[in-house]
PDB file of N, CA, C and O in Angstrom:
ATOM      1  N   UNK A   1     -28.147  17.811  -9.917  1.00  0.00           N
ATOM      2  CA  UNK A   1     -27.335  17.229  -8.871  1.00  0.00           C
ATOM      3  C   UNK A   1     -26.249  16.330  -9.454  1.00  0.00           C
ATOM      4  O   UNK A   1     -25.223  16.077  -8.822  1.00  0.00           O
ATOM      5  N   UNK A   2     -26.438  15.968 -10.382  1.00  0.00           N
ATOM      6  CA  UNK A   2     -25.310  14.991 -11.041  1.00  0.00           C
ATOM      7  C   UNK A   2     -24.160  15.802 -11.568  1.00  0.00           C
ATOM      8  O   UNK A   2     -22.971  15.578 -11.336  1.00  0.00           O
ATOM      9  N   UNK A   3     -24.605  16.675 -12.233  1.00  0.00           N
ATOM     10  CA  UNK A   3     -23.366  17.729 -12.619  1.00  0.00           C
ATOM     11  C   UNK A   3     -22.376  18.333 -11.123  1.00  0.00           C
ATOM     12  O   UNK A   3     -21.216  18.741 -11.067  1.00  0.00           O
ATOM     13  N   UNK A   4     -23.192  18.201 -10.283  1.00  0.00           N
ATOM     14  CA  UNK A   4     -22.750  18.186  -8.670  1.00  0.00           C
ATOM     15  C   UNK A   4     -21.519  17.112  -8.525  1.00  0.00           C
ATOM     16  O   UNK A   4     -20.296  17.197  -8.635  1.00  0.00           O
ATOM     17  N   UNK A   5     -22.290  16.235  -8.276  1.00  0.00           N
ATOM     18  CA  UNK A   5     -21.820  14.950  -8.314  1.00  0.00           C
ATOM     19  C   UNK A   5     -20.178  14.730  -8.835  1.00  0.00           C
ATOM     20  O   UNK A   5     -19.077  14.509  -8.330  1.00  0.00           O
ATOM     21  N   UNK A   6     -20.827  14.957 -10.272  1.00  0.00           N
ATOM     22  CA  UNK A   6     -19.644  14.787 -11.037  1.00  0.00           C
ATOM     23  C   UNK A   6     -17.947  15.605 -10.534  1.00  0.00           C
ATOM     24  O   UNK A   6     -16.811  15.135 -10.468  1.00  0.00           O
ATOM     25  N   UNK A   7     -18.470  16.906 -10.276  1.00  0.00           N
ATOM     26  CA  UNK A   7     -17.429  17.600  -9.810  1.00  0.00           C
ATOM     27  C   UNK A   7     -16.710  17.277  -8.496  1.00  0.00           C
ATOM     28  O   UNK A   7     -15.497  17.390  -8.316  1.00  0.00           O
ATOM     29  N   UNK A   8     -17.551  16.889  -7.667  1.00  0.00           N
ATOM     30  CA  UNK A   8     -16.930  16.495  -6.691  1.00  0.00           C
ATOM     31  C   UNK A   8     -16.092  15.093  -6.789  1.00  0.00           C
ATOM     32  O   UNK A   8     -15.342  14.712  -5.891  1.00  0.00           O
ATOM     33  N   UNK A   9     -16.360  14.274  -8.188  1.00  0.00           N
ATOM     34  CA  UNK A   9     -15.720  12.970  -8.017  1.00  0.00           C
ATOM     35  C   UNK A   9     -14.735  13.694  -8.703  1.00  0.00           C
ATOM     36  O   UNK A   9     -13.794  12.916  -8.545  1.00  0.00           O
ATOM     37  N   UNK A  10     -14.244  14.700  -9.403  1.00  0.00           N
ATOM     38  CA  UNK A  10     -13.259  14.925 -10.005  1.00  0.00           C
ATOM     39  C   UNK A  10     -12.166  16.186  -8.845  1.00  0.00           C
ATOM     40  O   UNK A  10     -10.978  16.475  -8.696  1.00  0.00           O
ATOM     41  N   UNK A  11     -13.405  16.552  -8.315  1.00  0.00           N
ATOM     42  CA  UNK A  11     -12.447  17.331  -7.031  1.00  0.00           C
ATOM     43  C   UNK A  11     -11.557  16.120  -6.577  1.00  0.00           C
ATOM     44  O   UNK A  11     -10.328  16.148  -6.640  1.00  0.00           O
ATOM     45  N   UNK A  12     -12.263  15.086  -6.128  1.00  0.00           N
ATOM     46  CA  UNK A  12     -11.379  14.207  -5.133  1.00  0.00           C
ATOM     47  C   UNK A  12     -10.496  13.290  -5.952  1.00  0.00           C
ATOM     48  O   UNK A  12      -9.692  12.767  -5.180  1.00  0.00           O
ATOM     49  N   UNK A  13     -10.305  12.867  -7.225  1.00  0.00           N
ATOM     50  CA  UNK A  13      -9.299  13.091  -7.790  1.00  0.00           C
ATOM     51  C   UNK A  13      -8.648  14.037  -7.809  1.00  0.00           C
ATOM     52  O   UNK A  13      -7.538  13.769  -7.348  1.00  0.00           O
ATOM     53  N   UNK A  14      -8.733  15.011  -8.093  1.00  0.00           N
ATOM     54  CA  UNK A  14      -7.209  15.777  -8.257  1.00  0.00           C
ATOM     55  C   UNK A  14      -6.244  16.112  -6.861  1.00  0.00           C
ATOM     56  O   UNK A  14      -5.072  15.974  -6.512  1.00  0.00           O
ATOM     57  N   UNK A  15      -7.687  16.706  -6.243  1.00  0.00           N
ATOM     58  CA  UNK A  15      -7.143  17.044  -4.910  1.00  0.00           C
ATOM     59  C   UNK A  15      -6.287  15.406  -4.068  1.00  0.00           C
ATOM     60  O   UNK A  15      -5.125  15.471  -3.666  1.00  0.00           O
ATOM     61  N   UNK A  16      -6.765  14.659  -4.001  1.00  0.00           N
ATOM     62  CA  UNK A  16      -6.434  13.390  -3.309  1.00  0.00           C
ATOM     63  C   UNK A  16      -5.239  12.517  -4.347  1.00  0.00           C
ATOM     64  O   UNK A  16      -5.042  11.316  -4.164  1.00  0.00           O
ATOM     65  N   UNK A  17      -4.365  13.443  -5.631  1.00  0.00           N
ATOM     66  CA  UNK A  17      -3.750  12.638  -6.514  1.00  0.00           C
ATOM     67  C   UNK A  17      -4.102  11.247  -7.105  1.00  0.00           C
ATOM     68  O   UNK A  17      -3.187  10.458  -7.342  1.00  0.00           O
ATOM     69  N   UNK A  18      -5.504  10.888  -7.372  1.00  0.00           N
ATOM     70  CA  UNK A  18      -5.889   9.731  -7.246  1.00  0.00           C
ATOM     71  C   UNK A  18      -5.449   9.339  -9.444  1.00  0.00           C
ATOM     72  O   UNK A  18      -6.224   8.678 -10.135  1.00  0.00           O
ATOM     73  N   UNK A  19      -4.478   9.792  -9.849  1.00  0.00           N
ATOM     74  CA  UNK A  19      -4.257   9.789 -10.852  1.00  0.00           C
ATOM     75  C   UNK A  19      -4.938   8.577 -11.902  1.00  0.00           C
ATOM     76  O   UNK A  19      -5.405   8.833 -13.012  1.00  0.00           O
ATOM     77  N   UNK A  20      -4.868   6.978 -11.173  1.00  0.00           N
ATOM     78  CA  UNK A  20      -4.999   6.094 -12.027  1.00  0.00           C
ATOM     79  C   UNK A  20      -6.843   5.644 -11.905  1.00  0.00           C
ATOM     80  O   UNK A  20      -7.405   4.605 -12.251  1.00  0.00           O
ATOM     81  N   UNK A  21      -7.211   6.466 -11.492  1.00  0.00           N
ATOM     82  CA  UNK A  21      -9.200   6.824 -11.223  1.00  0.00           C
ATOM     83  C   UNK A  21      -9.179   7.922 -12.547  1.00  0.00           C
ATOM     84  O   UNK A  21      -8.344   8.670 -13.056  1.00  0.00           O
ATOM     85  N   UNK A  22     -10.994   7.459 -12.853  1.00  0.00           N
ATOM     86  CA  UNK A  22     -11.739   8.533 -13.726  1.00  0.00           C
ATOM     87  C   UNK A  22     -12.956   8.849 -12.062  1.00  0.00           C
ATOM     88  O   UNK A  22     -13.255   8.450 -10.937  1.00  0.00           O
ATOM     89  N   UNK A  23     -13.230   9.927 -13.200  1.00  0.00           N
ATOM     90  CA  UNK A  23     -14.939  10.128 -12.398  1.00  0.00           C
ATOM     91  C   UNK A  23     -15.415   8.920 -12.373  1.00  0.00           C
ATOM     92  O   UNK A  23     -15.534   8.165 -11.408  1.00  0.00           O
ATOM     93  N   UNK A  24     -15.635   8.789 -13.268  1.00  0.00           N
ATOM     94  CA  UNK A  24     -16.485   7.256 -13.798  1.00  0.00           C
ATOM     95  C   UNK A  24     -16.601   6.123 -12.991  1.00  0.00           C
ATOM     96  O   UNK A  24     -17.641   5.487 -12.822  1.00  0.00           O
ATOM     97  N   UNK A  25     -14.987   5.771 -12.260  1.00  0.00           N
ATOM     98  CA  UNK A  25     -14.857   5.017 -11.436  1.00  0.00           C
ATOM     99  C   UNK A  25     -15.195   4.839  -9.998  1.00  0.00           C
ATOM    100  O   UNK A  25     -15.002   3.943  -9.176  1.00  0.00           O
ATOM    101  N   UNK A  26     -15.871   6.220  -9.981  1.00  0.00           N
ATOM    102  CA  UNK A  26     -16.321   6.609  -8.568  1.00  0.00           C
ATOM    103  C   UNK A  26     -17.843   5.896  -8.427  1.00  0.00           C
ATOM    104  O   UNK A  26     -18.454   5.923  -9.495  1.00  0.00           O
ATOM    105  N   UNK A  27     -18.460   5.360  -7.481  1.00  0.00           N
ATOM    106  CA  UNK A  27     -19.867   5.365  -7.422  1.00  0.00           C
ATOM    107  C   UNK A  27     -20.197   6.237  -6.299  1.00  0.00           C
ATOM    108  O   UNK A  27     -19.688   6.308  -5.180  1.00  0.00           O
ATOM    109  N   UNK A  28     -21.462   7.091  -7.006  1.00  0.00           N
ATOM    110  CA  UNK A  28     -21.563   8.688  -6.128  1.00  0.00           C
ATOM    111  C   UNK A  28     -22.633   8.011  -4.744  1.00  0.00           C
ATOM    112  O   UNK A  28     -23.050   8.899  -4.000  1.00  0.00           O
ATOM    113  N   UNK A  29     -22.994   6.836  -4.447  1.00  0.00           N
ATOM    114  CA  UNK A  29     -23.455   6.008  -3.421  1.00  0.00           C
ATOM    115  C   UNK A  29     -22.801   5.477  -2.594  1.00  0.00           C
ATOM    116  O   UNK A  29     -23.198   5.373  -1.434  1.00  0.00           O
ATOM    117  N   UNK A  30     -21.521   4.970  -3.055  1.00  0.00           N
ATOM    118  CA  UNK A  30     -20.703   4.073  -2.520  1.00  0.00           C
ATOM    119  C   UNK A  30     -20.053   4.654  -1.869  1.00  0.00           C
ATOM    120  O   UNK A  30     -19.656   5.713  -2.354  1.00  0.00           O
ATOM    121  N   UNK A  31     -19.497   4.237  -0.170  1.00  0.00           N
ATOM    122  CA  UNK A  31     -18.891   4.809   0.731  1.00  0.00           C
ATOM    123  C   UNK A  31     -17.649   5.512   0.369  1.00  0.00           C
ATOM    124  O   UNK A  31     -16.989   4.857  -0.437  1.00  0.00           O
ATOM    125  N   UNK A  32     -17.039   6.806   0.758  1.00  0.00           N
ATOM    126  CA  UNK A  32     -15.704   7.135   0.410  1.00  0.00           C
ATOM    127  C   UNK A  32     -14.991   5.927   1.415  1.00  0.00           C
ATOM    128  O   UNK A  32     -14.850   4.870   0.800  1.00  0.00           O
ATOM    129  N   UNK A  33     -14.661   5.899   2.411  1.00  0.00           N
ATOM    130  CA  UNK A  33     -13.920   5.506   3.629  1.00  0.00           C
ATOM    131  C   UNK A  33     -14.124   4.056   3.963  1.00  0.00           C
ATOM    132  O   UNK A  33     -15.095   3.315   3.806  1.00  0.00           O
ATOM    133  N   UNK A  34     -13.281   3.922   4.320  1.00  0.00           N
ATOM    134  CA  UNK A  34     -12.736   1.767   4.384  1.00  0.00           C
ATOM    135  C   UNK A  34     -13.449   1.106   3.649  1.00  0.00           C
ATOM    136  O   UNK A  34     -13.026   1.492   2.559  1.00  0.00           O
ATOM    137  N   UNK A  35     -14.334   0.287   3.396  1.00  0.00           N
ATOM    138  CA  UNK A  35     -14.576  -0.161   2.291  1.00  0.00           C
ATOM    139  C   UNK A  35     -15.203   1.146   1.283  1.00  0.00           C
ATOM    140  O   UNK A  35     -15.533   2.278   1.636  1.00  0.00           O
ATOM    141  N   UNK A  36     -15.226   0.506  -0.123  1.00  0.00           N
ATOM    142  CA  UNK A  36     -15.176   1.824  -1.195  1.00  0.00           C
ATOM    143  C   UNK A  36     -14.018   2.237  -1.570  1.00  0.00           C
ATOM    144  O   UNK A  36     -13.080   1.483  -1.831  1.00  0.00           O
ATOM    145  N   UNK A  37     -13.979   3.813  -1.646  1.00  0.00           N
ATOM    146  CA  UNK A  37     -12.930   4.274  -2.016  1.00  0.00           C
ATOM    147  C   UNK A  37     -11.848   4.322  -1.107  1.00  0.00           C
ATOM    148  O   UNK A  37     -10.796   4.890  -1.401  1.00  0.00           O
ATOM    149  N   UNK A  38     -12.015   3.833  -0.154  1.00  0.00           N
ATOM    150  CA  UNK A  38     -10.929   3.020   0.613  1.00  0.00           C
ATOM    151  C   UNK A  38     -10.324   4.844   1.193  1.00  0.00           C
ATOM    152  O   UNK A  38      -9.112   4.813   1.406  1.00  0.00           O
ATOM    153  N   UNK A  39     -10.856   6.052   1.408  1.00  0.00           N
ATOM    154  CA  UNK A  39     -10.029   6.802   2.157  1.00  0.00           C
ATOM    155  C   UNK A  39      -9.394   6.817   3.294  1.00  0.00           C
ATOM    156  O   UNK A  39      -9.285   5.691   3.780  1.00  0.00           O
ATOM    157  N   UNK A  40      -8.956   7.616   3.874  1.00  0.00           N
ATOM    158  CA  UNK A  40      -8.755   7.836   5.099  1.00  0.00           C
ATOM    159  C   UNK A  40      -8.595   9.175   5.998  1.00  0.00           C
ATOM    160  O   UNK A  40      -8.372  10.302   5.554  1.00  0.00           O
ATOM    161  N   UNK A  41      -8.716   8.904   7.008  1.00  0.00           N
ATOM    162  CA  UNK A  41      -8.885  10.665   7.762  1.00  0.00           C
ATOM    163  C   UNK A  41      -7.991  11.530   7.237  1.00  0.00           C
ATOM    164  O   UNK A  41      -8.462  12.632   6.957  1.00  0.00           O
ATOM    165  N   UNK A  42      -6.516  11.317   6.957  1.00  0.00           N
ATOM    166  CA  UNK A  42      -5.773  12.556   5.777  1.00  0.00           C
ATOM    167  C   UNK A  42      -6.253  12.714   4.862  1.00  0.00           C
ATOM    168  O   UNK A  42      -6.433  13.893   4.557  1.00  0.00           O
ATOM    169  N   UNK A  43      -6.806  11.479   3.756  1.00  0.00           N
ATOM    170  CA  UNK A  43      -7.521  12.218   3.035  1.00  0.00           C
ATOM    171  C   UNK A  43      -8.562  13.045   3.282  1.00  0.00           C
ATOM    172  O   UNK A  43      -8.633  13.999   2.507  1.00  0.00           O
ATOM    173  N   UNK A  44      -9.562  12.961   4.290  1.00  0.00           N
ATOM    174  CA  UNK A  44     -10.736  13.483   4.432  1.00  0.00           C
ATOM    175  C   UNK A  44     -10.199  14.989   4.794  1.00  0.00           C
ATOM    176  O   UNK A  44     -10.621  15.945   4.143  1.00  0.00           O
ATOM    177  N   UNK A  45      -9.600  15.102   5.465  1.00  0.00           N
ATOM    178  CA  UNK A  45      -8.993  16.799   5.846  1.00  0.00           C
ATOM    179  C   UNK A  45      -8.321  17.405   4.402  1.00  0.00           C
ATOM    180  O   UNK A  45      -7.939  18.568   4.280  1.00  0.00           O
ATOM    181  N   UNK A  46      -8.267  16.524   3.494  1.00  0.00           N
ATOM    182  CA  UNK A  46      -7.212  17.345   2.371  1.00  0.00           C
ATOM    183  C   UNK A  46      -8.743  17.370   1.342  1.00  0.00           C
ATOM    184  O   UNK A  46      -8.747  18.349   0.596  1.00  0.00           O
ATOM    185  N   UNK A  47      -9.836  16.578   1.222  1.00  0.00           N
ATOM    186  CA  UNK A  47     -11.093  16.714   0.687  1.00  0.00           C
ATOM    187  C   UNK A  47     -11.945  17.949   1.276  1.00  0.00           C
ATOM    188  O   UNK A  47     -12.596  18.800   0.670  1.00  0.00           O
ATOM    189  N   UNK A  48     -11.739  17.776   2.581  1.00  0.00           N
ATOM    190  CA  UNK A  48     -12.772  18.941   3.468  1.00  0.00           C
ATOM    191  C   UNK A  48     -11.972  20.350   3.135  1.00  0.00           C
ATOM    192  O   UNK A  48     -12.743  21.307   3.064  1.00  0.00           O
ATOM    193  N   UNK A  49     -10.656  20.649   2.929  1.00  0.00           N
ATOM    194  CA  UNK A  49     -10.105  21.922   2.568  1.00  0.00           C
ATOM    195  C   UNK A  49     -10.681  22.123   1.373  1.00  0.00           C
ATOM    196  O   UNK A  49     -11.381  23.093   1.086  1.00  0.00           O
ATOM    197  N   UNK A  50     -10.276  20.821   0.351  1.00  0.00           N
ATOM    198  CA  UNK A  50     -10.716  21.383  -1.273  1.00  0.00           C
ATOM    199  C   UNK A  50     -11.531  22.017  -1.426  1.00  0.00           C
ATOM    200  O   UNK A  50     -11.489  23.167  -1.865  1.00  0.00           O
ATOM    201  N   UNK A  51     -12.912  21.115  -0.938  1.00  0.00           N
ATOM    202  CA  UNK A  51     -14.449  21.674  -0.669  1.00  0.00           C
ATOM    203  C   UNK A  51     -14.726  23.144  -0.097  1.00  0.00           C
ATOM    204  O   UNK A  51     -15.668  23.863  -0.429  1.00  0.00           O
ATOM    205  N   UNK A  52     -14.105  23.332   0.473  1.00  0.00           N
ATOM    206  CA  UNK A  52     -14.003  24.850   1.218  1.00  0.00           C
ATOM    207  C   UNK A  52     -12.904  25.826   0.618  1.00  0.00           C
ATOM    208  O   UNK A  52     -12.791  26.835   1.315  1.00  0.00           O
ATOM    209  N   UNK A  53     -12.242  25.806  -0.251  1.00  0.00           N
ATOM    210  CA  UNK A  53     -11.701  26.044  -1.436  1.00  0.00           C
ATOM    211  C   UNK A  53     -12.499  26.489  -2.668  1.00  0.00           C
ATOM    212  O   UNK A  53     -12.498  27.613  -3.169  1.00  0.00           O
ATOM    213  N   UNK A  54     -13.209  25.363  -3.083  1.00  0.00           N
ATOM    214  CA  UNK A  54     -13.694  25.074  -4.092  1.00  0.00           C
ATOM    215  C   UNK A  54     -15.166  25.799  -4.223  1.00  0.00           C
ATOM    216  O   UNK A  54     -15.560  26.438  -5.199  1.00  0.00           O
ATOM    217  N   UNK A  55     -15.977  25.513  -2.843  1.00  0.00           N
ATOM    218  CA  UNK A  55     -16.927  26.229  -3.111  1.00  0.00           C
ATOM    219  C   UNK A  55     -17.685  27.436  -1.780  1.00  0.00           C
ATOM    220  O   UNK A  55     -18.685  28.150  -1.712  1.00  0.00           O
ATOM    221  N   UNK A  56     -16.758  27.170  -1.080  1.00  0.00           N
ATOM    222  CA  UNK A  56     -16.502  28.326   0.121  1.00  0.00           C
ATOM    223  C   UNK A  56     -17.550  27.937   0.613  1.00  0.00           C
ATOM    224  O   UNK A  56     -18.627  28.531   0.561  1.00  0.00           O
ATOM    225  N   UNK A  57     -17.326  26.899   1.135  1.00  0.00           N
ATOM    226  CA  UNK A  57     -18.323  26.032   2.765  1.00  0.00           C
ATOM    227  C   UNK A  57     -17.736  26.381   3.369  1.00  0.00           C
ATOM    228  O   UNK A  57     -16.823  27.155   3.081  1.00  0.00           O
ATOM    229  N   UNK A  58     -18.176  25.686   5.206  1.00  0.00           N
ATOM    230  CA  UNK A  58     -17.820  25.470   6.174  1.00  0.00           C
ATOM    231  C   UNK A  58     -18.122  24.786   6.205  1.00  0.00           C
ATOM    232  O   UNK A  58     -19.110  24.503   5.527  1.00  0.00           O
ATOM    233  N   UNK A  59     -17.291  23.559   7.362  1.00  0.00           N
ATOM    234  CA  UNK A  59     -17.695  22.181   7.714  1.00  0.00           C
ATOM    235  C   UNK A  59     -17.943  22.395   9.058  1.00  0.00           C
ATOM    236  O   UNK A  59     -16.963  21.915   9.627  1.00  0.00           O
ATOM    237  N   UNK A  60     -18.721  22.859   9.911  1.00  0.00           N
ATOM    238  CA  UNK A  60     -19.129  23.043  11.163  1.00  0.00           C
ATOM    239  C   UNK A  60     -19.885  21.414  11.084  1.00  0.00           C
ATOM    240  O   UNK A  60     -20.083  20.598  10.183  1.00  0.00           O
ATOM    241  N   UNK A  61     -20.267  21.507  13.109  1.00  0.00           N
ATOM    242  CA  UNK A  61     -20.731  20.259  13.270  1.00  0.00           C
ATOM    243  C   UNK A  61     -20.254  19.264  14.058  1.00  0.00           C
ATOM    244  O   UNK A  61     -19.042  19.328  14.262  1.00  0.00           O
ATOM    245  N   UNK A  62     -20.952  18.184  14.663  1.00  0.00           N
ATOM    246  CA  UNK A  62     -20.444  17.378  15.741  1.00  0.00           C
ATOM    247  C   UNK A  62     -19.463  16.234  14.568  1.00  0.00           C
ATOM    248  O   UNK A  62     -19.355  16.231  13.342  1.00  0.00           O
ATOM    249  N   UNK A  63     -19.095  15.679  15.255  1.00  0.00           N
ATOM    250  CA  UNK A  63     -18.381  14.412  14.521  1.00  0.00           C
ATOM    251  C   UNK A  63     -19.299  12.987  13.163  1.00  0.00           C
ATOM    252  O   UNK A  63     -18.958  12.346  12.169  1.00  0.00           O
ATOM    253  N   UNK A  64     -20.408  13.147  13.933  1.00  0.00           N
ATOM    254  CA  UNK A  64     -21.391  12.342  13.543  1.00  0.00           C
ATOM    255  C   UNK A  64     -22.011  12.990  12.347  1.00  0.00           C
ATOM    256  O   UNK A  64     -22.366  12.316  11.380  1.00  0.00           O
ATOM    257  N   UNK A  65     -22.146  14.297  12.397  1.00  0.00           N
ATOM    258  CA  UNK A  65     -23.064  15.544  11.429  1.00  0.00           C
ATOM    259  C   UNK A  65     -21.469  15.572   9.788  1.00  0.00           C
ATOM    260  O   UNK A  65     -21.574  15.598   8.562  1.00  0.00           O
ATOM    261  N   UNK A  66     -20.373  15.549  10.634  1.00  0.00           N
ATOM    262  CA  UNK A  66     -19.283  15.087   9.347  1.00  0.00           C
ATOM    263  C   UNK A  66     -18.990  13.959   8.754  1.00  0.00           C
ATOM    264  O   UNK A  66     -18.615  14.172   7.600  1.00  0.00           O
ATOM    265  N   UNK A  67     -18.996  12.906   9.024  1.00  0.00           N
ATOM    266  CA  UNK A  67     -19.246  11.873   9.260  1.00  0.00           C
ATOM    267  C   UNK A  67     -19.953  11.646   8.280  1.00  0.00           C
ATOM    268  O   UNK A  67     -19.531  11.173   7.225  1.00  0.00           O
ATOM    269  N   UNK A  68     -21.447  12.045   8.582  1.00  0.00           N
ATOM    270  CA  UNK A  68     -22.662  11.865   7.474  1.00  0.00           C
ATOM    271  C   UNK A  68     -21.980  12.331   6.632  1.00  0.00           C
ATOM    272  O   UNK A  68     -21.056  11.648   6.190  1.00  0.00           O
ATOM    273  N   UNK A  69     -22.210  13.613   6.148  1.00  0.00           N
ATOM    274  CA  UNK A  69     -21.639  14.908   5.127  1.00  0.00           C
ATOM    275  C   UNK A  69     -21.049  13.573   4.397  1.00  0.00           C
ATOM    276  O   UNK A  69     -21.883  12.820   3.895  1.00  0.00           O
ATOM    277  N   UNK A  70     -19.521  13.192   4.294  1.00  0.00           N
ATOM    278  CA  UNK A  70     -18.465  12.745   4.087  1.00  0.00           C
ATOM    279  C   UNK A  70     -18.935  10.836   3.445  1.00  0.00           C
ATOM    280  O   UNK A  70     -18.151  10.219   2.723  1.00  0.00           O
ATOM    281  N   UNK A  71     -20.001  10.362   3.807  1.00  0.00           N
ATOM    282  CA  UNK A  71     -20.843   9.092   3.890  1.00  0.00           C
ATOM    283  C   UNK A  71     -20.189   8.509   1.870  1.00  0.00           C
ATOM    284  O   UNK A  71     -19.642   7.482   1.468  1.00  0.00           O
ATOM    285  N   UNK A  72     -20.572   9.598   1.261  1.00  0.00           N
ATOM    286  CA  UNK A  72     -20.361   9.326  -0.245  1.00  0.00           C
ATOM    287  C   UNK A  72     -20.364  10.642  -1.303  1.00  0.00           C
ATOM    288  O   UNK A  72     -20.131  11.847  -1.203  1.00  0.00           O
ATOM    289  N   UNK A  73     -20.617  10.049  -1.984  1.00  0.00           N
ATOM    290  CA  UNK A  73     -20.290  11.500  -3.449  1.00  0.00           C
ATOM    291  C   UNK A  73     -21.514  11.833  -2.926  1.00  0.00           C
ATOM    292  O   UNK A  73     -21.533  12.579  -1.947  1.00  0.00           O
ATOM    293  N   UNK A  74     -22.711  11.354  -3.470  1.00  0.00           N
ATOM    294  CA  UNK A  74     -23.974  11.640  -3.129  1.00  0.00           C
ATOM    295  C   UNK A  74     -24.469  12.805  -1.612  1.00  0.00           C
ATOM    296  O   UNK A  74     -25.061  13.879  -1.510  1.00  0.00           O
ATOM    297  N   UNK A  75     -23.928  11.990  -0.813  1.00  0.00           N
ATOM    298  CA  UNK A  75     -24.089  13.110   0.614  1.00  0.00           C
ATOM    299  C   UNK A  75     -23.292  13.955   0.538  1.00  0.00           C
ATOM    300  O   UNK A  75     -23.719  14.879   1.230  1.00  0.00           O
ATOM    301  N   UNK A  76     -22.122  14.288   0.000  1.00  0.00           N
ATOM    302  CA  UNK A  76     -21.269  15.595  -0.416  1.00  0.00           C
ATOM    303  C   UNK A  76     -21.742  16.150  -1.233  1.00  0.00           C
ATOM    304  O   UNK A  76     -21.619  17.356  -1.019  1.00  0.00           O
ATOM    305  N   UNK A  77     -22.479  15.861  -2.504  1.00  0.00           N
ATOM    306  CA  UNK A  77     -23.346  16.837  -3.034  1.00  0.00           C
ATOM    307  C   UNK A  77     -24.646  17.343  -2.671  1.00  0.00           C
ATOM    308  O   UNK A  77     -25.182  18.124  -3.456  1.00  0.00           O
ATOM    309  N   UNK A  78     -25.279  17.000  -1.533  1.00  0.00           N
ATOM    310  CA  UNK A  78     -26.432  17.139  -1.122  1.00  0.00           C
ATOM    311  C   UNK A  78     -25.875  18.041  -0.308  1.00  0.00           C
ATOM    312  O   UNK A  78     -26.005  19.233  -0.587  1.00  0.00           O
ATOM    313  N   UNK A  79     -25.280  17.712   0.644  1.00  0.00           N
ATOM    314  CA  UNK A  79     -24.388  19.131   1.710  1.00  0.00           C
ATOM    315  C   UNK A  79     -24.033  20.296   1.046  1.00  0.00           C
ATOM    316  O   UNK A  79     -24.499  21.363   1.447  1.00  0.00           O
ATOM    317  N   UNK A  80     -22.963  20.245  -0.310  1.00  0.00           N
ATOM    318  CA  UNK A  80     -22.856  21.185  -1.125  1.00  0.00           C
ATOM    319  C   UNK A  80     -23.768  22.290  -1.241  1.00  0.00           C
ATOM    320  O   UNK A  80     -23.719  23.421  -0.759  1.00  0.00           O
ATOM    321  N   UNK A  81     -24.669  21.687  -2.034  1.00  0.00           N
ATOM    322  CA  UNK A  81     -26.220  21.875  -2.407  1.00  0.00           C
ATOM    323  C   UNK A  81     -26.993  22.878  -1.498  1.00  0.00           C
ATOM    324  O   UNK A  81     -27.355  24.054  -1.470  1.00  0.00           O
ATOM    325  N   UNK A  82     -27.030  21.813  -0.824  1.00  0.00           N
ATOM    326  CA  UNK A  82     -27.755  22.968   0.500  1.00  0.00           C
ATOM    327  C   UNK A  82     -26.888  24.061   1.029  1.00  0.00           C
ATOM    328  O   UNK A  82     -27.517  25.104   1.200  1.00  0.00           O
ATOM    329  N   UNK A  83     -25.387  24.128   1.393  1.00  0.00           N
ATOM    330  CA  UNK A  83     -24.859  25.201   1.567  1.00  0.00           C
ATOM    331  C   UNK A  83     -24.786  26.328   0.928  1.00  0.00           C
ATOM    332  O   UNK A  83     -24.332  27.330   1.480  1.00  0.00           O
ATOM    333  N   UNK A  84     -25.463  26.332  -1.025  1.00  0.00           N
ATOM    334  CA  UNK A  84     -25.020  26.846  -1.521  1.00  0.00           C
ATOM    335  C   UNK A  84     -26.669  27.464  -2.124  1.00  0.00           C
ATOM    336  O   UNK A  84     -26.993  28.334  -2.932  1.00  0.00           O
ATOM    337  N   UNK A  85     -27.353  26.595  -1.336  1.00  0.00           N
ATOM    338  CA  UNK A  85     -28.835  27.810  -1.153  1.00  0.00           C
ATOM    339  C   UNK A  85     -29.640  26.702  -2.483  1.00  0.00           C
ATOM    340  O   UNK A  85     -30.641  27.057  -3.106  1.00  0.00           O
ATOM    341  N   UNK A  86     -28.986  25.463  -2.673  1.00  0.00           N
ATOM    342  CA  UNK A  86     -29.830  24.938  -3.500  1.00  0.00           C
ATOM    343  C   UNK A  86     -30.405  23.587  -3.099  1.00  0.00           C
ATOM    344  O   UNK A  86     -29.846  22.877  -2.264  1.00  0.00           O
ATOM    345  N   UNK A  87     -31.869  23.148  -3.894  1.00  0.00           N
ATOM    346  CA  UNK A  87     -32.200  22.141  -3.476  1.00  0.00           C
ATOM    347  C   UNK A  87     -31.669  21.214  -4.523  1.00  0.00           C
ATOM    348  O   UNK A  87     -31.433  21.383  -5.720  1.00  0.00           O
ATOM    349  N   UNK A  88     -31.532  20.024  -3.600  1.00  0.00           N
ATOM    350  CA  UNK A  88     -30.825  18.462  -4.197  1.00  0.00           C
ATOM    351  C   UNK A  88     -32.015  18.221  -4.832  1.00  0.00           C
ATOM    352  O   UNK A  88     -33.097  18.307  -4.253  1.00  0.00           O
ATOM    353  N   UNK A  89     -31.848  17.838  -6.326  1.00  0.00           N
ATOM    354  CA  UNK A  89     -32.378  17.034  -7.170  1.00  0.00           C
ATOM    355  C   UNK A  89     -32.912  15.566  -6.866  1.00  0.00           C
ATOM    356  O   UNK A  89     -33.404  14.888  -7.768  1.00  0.00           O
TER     357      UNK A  89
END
């Protein structure tokens, strides 16, 4: 799951131009959105394409069910994970 992890903190760098970030700087716990990595709903639609890009999800679901998903690195790799027929570490 960390090798998970990892990719997705480097998805959302590139995809989100976050140039002056490493992975490193990400904590895969720590909220993406207002406090944390401080996103915002454009970013989240330009993250939710990557992801579905990247590893051919769907983001189906009420607002609350994305919401979660979207919570941190950690719950984006667990969603991943499971979409992709695997269990989270």
């Amino acid at each position: 799951m960390q090798a998970l992890e990892q990719e997705i903190k480097e998805l959302i760098i590139s995809s989100l131009s976050l140039e002056d970030m490493a992975a490193d700087d990400i904590d895969a716990t720590a909220p993406l959105f207002i406090e944390g990595l401080g996103l915002d709903s454009i970013d989240a639609l330009e993250l939710g394409l990557a992801l579905q890009k990247r590893y051919g999800i769907t983001m189906n679901g009420d607002k609350e069910e994305i919401r979660a998903r979207f919570a941190s690195v950690s719950a984006l790799a667990a969603f991943v994970a499971s979409q992709r027929g695997q269990a989270p570490a």
